[in-house]
MILOVO-386694 format. One record per residue (C-alpha): residue number from 1; x, y, z. Coordinates in steps of 0.25 Angstrom, whole numbers. Layout:
% MILOVO-386694
<NUM <X Y Z>>
...
This chain:
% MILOVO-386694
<1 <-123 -191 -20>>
<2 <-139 -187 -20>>
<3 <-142 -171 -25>>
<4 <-146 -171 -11>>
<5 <-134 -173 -6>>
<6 <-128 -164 -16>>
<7 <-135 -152 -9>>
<8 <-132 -157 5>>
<9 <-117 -155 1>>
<10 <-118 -141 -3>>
<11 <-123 -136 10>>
<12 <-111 -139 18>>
<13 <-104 -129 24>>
<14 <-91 -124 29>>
<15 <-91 -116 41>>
<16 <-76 -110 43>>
<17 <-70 -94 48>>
<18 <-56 -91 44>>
<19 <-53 -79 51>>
<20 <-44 -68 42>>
<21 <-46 -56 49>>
<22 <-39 -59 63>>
<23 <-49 -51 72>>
<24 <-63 -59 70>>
<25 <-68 -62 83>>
<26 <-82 -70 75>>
<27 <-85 -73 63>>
<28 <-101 -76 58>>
<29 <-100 -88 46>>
<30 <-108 -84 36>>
<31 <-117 -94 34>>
<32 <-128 -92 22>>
<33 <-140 -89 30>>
<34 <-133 -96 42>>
<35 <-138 -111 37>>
<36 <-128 -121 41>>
<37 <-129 -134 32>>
<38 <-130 -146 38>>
<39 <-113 -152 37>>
<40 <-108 -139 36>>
<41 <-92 -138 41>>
<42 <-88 -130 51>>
<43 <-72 -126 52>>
<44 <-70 -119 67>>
<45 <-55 -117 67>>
<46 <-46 -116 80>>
<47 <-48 -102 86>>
<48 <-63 -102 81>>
<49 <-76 -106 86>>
<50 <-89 -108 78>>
<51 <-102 -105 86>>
<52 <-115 -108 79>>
<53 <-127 -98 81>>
<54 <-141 -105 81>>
<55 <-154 -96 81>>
<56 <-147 -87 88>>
<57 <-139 -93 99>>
<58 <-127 -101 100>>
<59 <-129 -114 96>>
<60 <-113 -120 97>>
<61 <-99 -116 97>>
<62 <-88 -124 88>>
<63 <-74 -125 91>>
<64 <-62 -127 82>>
<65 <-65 -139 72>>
<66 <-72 -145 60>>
<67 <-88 -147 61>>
<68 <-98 -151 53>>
<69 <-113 -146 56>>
<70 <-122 -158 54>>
<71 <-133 -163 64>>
<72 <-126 -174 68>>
<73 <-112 -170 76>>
<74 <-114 -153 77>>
<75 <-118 -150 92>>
<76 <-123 -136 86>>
<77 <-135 -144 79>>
<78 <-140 -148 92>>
<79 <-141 -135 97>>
<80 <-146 -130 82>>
<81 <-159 -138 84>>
<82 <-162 -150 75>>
<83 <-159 -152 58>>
<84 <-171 -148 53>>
<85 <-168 -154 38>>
<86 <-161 -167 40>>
<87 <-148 -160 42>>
<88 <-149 -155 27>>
<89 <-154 -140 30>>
<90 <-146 -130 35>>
<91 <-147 -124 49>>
<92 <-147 -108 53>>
<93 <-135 -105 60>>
<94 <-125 -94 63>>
<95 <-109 -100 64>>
<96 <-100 -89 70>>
<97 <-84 -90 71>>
<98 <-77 -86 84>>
<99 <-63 -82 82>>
<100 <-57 -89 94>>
<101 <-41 -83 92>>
<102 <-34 -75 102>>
<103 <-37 -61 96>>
<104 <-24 -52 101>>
<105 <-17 -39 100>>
<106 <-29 -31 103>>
<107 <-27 -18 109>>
<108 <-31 -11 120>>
<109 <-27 3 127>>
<110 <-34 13 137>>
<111 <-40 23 128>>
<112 <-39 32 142>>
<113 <-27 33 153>>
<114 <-31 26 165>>
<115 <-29 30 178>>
<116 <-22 25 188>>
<117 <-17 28 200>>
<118 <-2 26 203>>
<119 <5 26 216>>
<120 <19 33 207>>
<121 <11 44 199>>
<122 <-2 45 205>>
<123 <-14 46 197>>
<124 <-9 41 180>>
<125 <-15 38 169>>
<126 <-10 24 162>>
<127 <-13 20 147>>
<128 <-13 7 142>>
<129 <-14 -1 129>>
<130 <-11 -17 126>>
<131 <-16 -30 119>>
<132 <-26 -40 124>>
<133 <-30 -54 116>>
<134 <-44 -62 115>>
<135 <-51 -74 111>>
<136 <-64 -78 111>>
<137 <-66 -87 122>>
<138 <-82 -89 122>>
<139 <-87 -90 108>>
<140 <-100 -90 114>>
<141 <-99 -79 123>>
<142 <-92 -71 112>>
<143 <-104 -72 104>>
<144 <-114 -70 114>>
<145 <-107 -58 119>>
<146 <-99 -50 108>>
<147 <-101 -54 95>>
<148 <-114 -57 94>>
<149 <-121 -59 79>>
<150 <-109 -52 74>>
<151 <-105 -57 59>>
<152 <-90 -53 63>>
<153 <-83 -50 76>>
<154 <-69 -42 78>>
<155 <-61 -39 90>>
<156 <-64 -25 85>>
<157 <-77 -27 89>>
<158 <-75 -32 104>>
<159 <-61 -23 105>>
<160 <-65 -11 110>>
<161 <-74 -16 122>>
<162 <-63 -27 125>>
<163 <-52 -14 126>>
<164 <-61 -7 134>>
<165 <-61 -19 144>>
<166 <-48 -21 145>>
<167 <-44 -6 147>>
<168 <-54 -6 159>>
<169 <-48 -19 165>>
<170 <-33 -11 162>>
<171 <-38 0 170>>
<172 <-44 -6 182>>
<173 <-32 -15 181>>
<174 <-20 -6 184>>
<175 <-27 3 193>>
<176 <-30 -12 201>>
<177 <-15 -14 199>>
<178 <-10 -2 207>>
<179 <3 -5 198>>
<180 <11 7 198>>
<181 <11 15 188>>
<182 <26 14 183>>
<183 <25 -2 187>>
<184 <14 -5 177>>
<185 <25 -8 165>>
<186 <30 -19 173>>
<187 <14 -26 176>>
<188 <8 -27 163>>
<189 <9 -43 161>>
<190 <2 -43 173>>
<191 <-10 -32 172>>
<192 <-10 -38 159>>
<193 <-14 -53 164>>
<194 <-21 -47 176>>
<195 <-31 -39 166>>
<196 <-32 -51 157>>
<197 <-39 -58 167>>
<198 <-48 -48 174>>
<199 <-55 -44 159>>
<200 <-54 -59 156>>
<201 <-66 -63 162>>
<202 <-71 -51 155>>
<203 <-69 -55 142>>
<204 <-76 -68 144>>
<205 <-89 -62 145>>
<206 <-86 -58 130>>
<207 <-82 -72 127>>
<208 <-68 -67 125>>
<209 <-54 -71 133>>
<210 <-44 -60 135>>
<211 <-30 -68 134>>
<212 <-21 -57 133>>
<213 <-19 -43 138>>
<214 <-7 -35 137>>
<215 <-4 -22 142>>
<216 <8 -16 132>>
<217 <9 -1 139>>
<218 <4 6 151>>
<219 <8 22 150>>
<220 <8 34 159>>
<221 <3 47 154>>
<222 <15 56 148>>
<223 <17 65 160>>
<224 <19 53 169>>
<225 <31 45 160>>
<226 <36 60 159>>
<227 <38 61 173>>
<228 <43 45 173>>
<229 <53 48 163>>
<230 <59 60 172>>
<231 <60 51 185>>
<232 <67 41 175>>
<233 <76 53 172>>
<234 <80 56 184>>
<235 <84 42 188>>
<236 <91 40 177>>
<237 <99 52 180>>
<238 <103 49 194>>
<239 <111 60 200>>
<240 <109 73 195>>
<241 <123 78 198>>
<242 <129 68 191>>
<243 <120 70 179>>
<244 <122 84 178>>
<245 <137 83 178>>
<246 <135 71 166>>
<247 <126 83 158>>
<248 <138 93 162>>
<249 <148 83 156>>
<250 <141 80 144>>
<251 <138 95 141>>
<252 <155 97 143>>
<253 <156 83 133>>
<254 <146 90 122>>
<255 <154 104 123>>
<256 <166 99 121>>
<257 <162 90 110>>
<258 <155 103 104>>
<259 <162 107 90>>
<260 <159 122 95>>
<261 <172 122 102>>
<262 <177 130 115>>
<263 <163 138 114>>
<264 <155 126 114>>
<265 <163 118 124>>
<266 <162 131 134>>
<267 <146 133 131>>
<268 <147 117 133>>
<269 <154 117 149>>
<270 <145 129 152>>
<271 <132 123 148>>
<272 <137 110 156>>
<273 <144 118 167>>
<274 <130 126 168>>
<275 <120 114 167>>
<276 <128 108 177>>
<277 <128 120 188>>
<278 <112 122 187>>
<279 <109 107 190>>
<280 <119 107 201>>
<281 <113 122 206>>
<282 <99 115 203>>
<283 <103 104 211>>
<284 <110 110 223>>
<285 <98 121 223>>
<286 <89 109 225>>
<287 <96 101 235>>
<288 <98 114 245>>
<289 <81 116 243>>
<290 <78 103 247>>
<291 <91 103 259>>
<292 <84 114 264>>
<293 <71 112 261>>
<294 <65 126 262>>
<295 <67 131 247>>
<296 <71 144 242>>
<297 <71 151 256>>
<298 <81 141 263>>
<299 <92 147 272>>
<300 <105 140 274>>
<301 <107 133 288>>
<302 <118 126 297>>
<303 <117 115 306>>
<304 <120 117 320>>
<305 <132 111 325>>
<306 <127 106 338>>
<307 <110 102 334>>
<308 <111 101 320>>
<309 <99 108 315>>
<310 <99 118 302>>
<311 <99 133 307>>
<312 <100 144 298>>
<313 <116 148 293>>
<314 <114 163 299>>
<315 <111 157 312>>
<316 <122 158 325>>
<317 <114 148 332>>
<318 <106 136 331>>
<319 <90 138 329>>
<320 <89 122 337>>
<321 <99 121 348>>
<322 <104 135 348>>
<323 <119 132 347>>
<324 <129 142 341>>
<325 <131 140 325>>
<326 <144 138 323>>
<327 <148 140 310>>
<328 <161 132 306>>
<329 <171 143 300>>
<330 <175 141 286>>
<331 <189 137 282>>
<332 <199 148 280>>
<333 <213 148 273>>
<334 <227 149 278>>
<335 <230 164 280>>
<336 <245 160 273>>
<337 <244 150 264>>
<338 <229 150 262>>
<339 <227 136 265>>
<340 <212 130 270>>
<341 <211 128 286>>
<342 <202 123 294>>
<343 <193 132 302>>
<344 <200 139 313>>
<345 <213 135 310>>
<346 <225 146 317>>
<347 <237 138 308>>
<348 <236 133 293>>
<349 <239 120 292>>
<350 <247 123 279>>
<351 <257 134 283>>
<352 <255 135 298>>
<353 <253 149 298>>
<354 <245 154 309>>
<355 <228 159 304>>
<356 <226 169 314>>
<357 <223 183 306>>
<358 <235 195 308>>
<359 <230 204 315>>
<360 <234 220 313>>
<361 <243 226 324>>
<362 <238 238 325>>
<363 <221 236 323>>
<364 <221 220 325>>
<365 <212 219 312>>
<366 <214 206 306>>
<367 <223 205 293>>
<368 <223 195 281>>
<369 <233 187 278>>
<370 <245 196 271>>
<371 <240 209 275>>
<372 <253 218 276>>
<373 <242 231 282>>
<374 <230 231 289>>
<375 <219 233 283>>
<376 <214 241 296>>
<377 <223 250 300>>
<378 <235 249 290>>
<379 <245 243 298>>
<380 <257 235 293>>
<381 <256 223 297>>
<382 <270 217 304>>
């Protein structure tokens, strides 16, 4: 081997990135005054891409392999002009690294509630936050468009224009959707892919590929879950009456159990007994309200025996059909033995003996049952 030949071998090269960082979207190589010798190796490993800048334009783009940069099998060197030195002198050229990988857990959010409008809750406000994942699909276009002359590229650097897309695409989205609000949990695999492919096309214009977006939450503001969680409640509860009598229970169980004794167990079933009468008083004030549906001011009616409309207690006869109100006569007891007879019964069914009043002999007034004098005149009564 020649001196010349020596030298020759000293200029090769080894043109490799090994990533460490995790987030390096492009990486410059550092070539000393960007001279590239002739049979310089270049290492472009899976989920990388080498793209040569000549003169200031893009003169190739390598994918995953070995290379060696001479003038004989290198299709860069074609579009680099001619060797001017036999192949022996370097040529002028920038190598940049493209990180291919899929890039993911990136976050995004709405920095603001949007609104919506929903057909449960009227006008709401919604927030939202996920993950999305990108590649860079378009070395070319990547360089062209984002990264420019940059030594080194981040998703830090791109991140906060790419969350701004995709919180705008969110926006339109689900107001596009007319998903109700409450439904939306049960939708976001599918607003999910459906916004994927909208901003898709997008993203292409940045080089870039969107191959994941994933919504994790959707919320309501506080004042609307409030009034969920109270609708929840009362469904949960079911009959009131039934509920109320289960607290009564539970506050006789608790008294009794209480070390306190008599005092406690008597506070105990008045607390329970008290609780219990002012839901039912609540309960029965609020049904007659709405029976008669004219509040505070409501007067108690009857129904007419022979039309059937409501007419006011304190009328004789109907305010519809003008029939006489007749008003049923109330049960009354056995004037001997005090058992409960029908209306207008003259015998009891018990005893037999006869309801009609005892009259006095001398003044005809009426006299209760066991009255030796009358009441009126002071008559014995025979």
């Amino acid at each position: 081997m020649g001196i010349l030949d020596a030298i020759r071998t000293q200029f090769i090269e080894v043109i490799e990135w090994l990533d460490d960082t995790g987030n390096t979207m492009l990486f410059r190589f550092p070539v000393h005054g960007q001279e590239i010798k002739n049979g310089a190796r270049l290492t472009v490993r899976e989920s990388q891409a080498a793209v040569f800048v000549f003169q200031g334009q893009i003169a190739d783009v390598f994918p995953p392999g070995l290379y060696t940069i001479d003038g004989g099998n290198t299709p860069v060197l074609t579009k680099l002009g001619a060797w001017q030195h036999g192949f022996t002198s370097p040529f002028k050229s920038e190598v940049y690294f493209v990180n291919t990988k899929q890039f993911t857990d990136l976050k995004w959010g709405t920095p603001n509630p949007v609104m919506m409008r929903d057909t449960d809750f009227g006008m709401v406000r919604l927030r939202a936050f996920g993950i999305y994942s990108i590649r860079v699909a378009d070395p070319r276009a990547f360089i062209k468009e984002i990264a420019g002359t940059n030594g080194r590229f981040e998703t830090e650097d791109i991140e906060g224009q790419l969350r701004r897309t995709l919180v705008s695409g969110f926006s339109d989205a689900v107001a596009e959707s007319k998903i109700a609000a409450l439904d939306l949990a049960a939708h976001y695999d599918e607003l999910g892919g459906v916004l994927r492919s909208k901003l898709d096309q997008e993203f292409k214009s940045f080089g870039l590929e969107l191959t994941k977006f994933v919504i994790e939450n959707i919320s309501l503001p506080p004042e609307v879950e409030a009034a969920m969680d109270k609708r929840t409640s009362m469904g949960v509860i079911g009959d009131v009456n039934r509920y109320t009598q289960f607290q009564a229970a539970d506050a006789m169980r608790d008294a009794a159990q209480n070390q306190s004794g008599g005092a406690g167990l008597g506070a105990g079933l008045g607390a329970g007994f008290a609780v219990g009468n002012a839901m039912a008083g609540a309960l029965g004030n609020a049904t007659n309200s709405q029976s008669s549906g004219s509040g505070a001011g409501s007067v108690a009616t009857i129904i007419c025996n022979k039309c059937g409309a409501a007419t006011p207690a304190s009328s004789k006869f109907c305010n519809e059909c003008g029939a006489k109100i007749e008003v049923a006569a109330a049960a009354a007891p056995c004037v001997k033995c005090g058992a409960t007879l029908h209306p207008g019964a003259k015998f009891c069914s018990e005893c037999g003996a006869s309801q009609e009043k005892q009259k006095c002999s001398n003044c005809q007034a009426e006299l209760p049952s066991g009255t030796k004098f009358c009441n009126e005149c002071g008559t014995k009564v025979g």
